[in-house]
C-alpha positions as CSV (number, residue, x, y, z in Angstrom):
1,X,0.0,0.0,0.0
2,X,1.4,3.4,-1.3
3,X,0.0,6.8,-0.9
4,X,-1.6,8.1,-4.4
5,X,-0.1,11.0,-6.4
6,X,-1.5,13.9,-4.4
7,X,-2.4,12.0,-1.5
8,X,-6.0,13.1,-1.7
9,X,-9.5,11.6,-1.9
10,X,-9.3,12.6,-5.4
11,X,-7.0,10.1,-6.2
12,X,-9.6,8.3,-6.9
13,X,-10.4,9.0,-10.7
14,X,-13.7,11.1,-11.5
15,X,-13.9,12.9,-7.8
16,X,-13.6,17.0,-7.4
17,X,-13.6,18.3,-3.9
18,X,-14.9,21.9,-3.1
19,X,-14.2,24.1,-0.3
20,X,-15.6,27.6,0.7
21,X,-15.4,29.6,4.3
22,X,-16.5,32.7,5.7
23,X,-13.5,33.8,8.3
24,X,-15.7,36.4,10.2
25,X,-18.3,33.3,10.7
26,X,-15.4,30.9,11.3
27,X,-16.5,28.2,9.5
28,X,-17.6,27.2,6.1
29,X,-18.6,23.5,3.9
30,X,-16.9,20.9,2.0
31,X,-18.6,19.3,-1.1
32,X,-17.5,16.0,-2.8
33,X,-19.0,15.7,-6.2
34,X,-18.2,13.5,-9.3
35,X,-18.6,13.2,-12.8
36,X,-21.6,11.0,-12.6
37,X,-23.7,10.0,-9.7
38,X,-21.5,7.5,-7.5
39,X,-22.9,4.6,-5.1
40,X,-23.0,5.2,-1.2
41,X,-23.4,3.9,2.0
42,X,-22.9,5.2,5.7
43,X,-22.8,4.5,9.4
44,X,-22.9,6.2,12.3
45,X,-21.0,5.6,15.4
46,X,-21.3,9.1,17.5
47,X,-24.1,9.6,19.6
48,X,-25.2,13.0,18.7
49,X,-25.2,13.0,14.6
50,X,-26.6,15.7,12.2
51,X,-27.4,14.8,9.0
52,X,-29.6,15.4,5.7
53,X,-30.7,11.8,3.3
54,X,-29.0,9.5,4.7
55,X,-31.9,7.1,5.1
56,X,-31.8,7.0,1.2
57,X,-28.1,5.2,1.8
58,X,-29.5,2.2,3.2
59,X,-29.3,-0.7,0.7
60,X,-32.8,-1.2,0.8
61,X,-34.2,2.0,0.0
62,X,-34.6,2.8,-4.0
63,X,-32.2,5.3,-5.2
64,X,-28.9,3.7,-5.8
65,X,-26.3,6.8,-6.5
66,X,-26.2,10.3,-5.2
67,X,-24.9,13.1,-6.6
68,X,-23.1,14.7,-4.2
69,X,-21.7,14.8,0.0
70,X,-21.4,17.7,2.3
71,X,-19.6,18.3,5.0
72,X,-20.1,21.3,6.8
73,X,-20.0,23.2,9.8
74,X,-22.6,25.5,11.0
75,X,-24.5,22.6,13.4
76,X,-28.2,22.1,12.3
77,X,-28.0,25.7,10.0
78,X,-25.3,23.7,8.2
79,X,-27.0,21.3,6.5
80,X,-28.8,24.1,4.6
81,X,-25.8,23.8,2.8
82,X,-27.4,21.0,1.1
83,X,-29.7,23.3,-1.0
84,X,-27.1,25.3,-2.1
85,X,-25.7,22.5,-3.4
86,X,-28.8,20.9,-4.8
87,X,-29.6,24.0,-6.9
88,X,-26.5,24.5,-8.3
89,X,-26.7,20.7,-9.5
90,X,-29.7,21.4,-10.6
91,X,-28.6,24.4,-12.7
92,X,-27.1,22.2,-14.9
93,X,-29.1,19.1,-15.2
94,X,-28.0,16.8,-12.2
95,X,-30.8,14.9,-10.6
96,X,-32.6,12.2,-10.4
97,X,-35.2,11.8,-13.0
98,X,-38.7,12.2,-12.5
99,X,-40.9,12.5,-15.2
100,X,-39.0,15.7,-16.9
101,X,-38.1,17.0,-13.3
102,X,-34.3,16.3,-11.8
103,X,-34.3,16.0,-7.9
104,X,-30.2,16.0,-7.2
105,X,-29.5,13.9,-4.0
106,X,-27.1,15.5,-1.9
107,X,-26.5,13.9,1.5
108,X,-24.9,15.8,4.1
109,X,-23.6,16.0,7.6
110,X,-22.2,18.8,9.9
111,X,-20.3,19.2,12.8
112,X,-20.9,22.1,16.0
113,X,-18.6,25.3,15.6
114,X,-21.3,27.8,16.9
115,X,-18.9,28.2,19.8
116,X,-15.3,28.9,18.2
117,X,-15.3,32.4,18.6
118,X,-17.1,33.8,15.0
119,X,-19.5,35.8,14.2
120,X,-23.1,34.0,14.2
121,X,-25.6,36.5,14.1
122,X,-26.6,36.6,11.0
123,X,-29.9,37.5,9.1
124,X,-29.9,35.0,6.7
125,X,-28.7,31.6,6.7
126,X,-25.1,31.9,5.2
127,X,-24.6,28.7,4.4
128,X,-26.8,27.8,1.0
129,X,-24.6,30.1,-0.4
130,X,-21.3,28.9,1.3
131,X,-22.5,25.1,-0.1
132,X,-22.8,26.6,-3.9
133,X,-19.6,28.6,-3.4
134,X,-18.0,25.2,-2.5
135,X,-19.6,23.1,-5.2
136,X,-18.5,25.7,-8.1
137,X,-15.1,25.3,-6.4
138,X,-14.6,21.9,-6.9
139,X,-11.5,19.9,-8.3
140,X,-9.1,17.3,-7.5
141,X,-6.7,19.7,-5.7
142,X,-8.0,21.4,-2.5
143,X,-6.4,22.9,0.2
144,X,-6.3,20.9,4.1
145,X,-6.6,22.4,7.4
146,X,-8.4,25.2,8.3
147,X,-10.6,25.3,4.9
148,X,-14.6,24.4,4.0
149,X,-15.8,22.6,6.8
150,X,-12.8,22.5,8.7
151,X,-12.4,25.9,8.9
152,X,-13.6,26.7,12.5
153,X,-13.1,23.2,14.0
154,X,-11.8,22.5,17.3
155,X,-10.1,19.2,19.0
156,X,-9.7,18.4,22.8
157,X,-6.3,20.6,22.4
158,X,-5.8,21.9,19.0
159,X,-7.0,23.1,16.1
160,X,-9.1,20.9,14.2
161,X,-9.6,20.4,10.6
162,X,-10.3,19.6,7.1
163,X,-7.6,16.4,6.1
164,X,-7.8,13.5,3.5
165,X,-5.2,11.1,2.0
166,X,-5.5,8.6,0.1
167,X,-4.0,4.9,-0.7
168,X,-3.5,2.6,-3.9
169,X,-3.3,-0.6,-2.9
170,X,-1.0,-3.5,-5.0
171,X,-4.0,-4.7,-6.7
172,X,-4.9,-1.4,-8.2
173,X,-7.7,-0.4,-6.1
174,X,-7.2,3.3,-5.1
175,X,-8.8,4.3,-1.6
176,X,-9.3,8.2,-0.3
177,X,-10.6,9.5,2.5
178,X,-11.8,13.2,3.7
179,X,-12.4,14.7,7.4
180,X,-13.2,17.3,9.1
181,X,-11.9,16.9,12.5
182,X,-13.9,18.9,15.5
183,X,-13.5,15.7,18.2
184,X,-14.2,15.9,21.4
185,X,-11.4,13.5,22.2
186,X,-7.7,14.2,21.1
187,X,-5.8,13.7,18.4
188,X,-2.6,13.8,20.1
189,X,-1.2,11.3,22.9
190,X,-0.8,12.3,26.6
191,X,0.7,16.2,26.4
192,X,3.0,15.2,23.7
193,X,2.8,16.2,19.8
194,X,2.8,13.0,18.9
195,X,-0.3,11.8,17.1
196,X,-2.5,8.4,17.7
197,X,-2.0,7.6,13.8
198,X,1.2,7.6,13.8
199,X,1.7,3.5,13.4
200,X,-0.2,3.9,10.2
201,X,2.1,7.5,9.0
202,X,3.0,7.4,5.4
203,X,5.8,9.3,4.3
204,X,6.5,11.6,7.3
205,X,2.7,12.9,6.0
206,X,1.9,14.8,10.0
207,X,5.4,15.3,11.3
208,X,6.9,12.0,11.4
209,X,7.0,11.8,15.3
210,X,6.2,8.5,15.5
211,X,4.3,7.5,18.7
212,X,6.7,6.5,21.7
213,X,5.0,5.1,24.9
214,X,4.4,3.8,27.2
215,X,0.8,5.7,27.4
216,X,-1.1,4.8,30.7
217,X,-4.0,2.6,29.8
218,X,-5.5,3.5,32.6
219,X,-6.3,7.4,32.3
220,X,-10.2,8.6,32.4
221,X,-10.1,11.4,30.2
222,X,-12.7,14.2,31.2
223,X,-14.4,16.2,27.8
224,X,-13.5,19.7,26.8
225,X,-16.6,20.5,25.6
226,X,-20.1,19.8,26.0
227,X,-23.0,17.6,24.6
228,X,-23.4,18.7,21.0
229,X,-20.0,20.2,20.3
230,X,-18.3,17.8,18.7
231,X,-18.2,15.4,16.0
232,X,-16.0,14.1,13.4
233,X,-17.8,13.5,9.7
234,X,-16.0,11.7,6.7
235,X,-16.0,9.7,3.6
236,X,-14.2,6.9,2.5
237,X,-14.1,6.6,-1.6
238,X,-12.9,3.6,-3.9
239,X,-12.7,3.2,-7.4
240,X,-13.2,-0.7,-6.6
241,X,-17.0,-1.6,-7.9
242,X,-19.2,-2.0,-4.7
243,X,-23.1,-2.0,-4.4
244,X,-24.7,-0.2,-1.3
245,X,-24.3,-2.9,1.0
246,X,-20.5,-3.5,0.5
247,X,-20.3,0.0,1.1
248,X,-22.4,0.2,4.0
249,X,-20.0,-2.2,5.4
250,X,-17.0,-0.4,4.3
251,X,-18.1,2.7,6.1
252,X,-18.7,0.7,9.3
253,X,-15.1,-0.8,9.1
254,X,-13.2,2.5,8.2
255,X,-14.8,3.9,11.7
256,X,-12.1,1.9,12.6
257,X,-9.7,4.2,11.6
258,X,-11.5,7.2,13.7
259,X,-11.0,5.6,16.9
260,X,-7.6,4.8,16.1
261,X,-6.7,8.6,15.8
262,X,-8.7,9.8,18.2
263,X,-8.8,8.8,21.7
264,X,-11.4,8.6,22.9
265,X,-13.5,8.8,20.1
266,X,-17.7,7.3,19.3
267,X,-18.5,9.1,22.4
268,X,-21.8,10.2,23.7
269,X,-21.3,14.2,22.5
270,X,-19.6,13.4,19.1
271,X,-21.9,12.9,16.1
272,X,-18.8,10.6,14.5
273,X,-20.5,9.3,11.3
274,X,-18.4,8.0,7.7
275,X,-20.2,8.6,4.3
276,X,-18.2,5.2,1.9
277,X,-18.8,5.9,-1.9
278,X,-17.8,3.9,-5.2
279,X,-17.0,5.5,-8.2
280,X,-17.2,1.7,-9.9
281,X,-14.7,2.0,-12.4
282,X,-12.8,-1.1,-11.4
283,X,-14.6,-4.3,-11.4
284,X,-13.1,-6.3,-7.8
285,X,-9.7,-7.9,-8.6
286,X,-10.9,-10.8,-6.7
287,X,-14.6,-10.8,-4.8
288,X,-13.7,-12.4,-1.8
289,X,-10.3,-10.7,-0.7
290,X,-10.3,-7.2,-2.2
291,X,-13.1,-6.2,0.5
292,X,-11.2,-7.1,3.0
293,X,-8.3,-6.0,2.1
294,X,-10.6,-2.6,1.1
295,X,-11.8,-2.3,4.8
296,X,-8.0,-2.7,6.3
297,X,-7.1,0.2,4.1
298,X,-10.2,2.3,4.4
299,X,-9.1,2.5,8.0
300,X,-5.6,3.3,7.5
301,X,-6.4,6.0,4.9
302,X,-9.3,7.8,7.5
303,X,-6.6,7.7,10.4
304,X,-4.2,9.5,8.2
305,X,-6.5,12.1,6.4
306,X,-7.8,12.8,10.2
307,X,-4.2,13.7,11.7
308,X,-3.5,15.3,8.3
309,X,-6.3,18.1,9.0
310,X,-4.7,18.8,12.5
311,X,-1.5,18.8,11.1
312,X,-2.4,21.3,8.6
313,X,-4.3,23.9,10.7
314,X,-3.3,27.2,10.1
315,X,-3.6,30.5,13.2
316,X,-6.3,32.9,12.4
317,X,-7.0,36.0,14.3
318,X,-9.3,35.2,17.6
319,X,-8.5,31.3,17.8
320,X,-9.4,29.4,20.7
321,X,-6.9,26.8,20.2
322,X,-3.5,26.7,19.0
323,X,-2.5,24.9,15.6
324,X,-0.5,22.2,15.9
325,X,2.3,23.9,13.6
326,X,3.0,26.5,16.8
327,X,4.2,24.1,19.3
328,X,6.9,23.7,17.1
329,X,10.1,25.0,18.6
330,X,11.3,28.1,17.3
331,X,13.3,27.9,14.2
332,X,12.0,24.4,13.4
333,X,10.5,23.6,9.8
334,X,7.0,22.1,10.1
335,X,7.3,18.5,7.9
């Protein structure tokens, strides 16, 4: 297994991702969209979730690709992102077809950042517009770290953020993954820099620090913030054909790779949840092991792409946290 060429969910052929923010509202959305509409599946792990369609995912309900995933912040006003989204699809002929009307299907989920610090009085719901901004934004390269949906997140100690990686695997398949990380739990171990995914660290990706212990197993860690505040949403994407129910299952497995970069992680106040999607451009290798070999790296790719948006946080004026770049000792280049 080998990180792809820009080490990005869009290393998976036929995927554009999409950011937009608003710095005086300290936050913004993320929007994964494709050339055609793509299979998906979810699951949700968090006990506090927000989301838009995602009963549609479930392999027994009737539509069978969507045409686009948010991620966003803005709590329960940020899946209004969604429509901005769904009429800019619709503006040029996305949906799905009913009689002569298109109905574009755009899931979404969002974390809490009404707290970080920005400006959230508005007037008018900001975030239709920030979701449109982000879909007319997308393409395979996109910025990390404090960007779209990442852009006001928060972590137990740092900055959160917007991260993604990606792996091609020696059969072929290519495997990506997108977060935004605003966890209750932490990304880093103990009070070092050192982050959870290290053991799974490709090419010195976050800092290369490894992860030296021992850490006590025994620690009850106490939350920084409060019911509601947190949650860390992703996707998972392959090029590797799977129906809704192999990716139902590959979204369950990659959750995996959440709790293994944040610790703790699934809790009561997070609304953890994983969007998986196919593009189905590659028919399975072999039917029985590429899945499992699929799940195994779905995890690994999600652990990476969550340190990755941590790593990449960048200071803004009035942060509540600091970035993880600042602890660096002075003079030292940030890897």
């Amino acid at each position: 297994m080998r990180a792809g060429p820009r080490n990005l969910i869009t290393d998976v052929a036929g995927l554009s991702v999409g950011n937009a923010r608003d710095d005086r509202l300290r936050s913004g959305t993320t929007v994964l969209v494709a050339d055609a509409p793509f299979a998906c599946g979810f699951n949700v792990m968090g006990g506090a979730p927000g989301t838009r369609e995602t009963e549609l995912l479930a392999p027994d309900k009737l539509v069978q690709g969507v045409d686009a995933l948010v991620l966003s912040g803005g709590s329960a006003f940020g899946l209004a992102a969604c429509d901005g989204v769904s009429e800019g699809l619709r503006a040029v002929g996305r949906g799905f077809a009913v009689g002569p009307v298109r109905v574009p299907i755009v899931p979404g989920a969002i974390v809490f950042d009404l707290l970080n610090g920005g400006d959230k009085d508005w007037v008018q719901n900001p975030y239709p517009a920030l979701g449109r901004a982000a879909l007319e934004a997308a393409a395979p390269g996109f910025a990390l770290g404090s960007e779209g949906g990442g852009t006001g997140a928060m972590t137990h100690r740092w900055k959160g953020g917007l991260g993604s990686a990606s792996a091609v695997l020696d059969c072929g398949v290519t495997v990506g993954a997108l977060a935004v990380v605003n966890a209750l739990g932490s990304v880093t171990a103990g009070e070092s820099r050192q982050f959870w995914a290290a053991p799974w660290e490709l090419d010195d990706e976050f800092g290369g620090l490894g992860l030296a212990g021992p850490w006590p197993g025994g620690e009850e860690p106490l939350p920084g913030k409060r019911l509601g505040e947190a949650t860390t949403i992703a996707v998972v994407a392959t090029d590797a054909a799977l129906d809704k129910a192999g990716l139902t299952r590959l979204a369950t497995t990659a959750q995996d790779g959440m709790s293994r970069a944040i610790v703790p992680s699934h809790t009561p106040f997070d609304g953890d949840l994983v969007f998986a999607v196919s593009t189905g451009a590659m028919p399975l290798p072999d039917p029985a092991l590429t899945p499992f070999q699929l799940g195994h790296a779905a995890a690994c790719v999600l652990a990476r792409a969550i340190a990755r948006g941590v790593h990449a946080a960048s200071p803004r004026p009035g942060d509540l946290q600091p970035c993880w770049g600042s602890a660096l000792p002075s003079g030292t280049a940030r890897r």
